[in-house]
Steps between C-alpha positions, in 0.01 A plus 500: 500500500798736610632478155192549314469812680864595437448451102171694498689825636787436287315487232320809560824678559653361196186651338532872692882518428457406122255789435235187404167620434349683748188215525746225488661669774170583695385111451846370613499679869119455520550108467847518748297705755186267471721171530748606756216668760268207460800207584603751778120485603551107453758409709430743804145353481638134540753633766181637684365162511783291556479726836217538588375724736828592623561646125235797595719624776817698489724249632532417171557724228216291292223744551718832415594307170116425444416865548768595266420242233168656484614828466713454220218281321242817442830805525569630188194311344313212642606173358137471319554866288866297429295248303289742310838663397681165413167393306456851334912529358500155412195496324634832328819313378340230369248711286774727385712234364265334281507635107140400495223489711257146529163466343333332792138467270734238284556291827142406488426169262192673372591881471439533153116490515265738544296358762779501748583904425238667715546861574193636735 
């Protein structure tokens, strides 16, 4: 897990220093933020448990590393706007590198006839 998180944010700062598109770039820390707070969120969640109650006092530092895992999930955007942003730039590179867009009335067996063309 540790070193999918490392290759997301070097991959996003291969992307900043290289003067990549601006949406690459945006996508890129979007999907390191998302993947790094929620395995953060992960593990201190399981370390919680694996405690138990003890975990929600301060003898441990568990609960101070719950509060801050939460914190960093919604600062700076929640992790839920990060997935509108990751689905919105990818979705943007994708239709921008097609030459041609896809007639999705040929997908259908019968397109070609009339009856199936109904425009109320």
């Amino acid at each position: 897990m540790l070193d999918a998180a490392r290759g997301l944010v070097y991959a996003a700062a291969r992307s900043v220093d290289a003067n990549d598109t601006p949406n690459r770039s945006r996508r890129l820390v979007s999907e390191a933020k998302k993947f790094a707070t929620d395995s953060a969120w992960q593990v201190i969640n399981h370390s919680m448990q694996i405690m138990g109650g003890i975990g929600y006092t301060n003898v441990y530092p568990i609960e101070r590393l719950m509060r801050d895992a939460r914190l960093i999930m919604i600062w700076t955007g929640t992790n839920e706007v990060m997935d509108l942003i990751i689905q919105h730039e990818y979705y943007r590179e994708v239709l921008s590198s097609r030459a041609e867009t896809r007639d999705t009335e040929a997908d259908a067996q019968e397109a070609e006839r009339t009856s199936e063309k109904v425009y109320e």
